[in-house]
C-alpha positions as CSV (number, residue, x, y, z in Angstrom):
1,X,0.0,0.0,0.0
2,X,0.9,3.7,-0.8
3,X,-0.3,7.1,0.7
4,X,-0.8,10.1,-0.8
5,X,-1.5,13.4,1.0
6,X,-3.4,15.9,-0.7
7,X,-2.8,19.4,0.6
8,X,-4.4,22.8,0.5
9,X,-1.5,24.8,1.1
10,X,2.0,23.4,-0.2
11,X,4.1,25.7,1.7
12,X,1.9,25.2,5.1
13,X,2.0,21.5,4.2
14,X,-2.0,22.0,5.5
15,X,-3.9,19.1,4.6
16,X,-7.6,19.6,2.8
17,X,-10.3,19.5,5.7
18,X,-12.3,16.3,5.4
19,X,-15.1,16.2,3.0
20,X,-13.6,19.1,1.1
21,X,-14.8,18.9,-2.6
22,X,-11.7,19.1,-4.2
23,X,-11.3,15.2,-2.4
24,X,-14.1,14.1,-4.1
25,X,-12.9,15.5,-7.6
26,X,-9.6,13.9,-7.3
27,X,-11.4,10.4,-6.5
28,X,-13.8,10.8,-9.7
29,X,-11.4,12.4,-11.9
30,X,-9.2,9.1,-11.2
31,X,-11.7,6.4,-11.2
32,X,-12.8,8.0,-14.6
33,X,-9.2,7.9,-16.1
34,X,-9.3,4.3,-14.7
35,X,-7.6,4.1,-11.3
36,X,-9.4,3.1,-8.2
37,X,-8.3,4.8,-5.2
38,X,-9.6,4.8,-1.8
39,X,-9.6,8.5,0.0
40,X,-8.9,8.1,3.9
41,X,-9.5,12.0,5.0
42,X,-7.7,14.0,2.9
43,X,-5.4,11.0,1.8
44,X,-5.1,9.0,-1.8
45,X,-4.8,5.4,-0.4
46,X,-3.2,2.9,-3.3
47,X,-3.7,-0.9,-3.0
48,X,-2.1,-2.1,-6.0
49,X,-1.8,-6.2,-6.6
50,X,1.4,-7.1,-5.9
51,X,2.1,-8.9,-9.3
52,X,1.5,-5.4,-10.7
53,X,2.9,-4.6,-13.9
54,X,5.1,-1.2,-15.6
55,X,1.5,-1.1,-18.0
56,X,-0.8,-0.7,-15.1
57,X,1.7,1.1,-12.9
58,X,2.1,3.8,-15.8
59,X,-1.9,3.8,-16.2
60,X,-2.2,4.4,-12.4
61,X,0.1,7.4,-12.4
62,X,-1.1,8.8,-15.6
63,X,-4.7,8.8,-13.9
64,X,-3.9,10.2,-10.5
65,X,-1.6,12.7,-13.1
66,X,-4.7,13.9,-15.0
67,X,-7.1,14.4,-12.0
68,X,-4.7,16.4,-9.8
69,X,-4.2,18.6,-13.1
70,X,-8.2,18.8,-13.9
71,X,-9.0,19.6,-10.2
72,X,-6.4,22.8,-9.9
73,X,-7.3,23.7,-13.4
């Protein structure tokens, strides 16, 4: 398992409150790119297989990659 913490102010290091709406956008924008991620407050939990492959590792970042950038567009 990875972690990923999403936060609101990157020189404050703040984390988004819980239940902000950017969360939610991240988690649909992924899941819509074709990653399924699991949000645990205001962090991206990854549970990839463990006989995960460079194809579906790449798709996975490329995902997460496009909904970060359509949530602070």
């Amino acid at each position: 398992m990875a972690g990923i913490e999403l936060v609101a102010d990157r020189a404050k290091r703040t984390p988004f409150p819980r239940g902000a709406p950017e969360l939610a956008r991240v988690h649909r924008e992924a899941y819509q790119r074709g990653a399924m991620i699991r949000l645990s407050g205001a962090t991206i939990i990854l549970s990839p297989a463990l006989t995960i492959g460079r194809s579906q590792i790449d798709l996975l970042c490329d995902a997460l990659e496009g909904a970060f950038a359509a949530v602070e567009a």
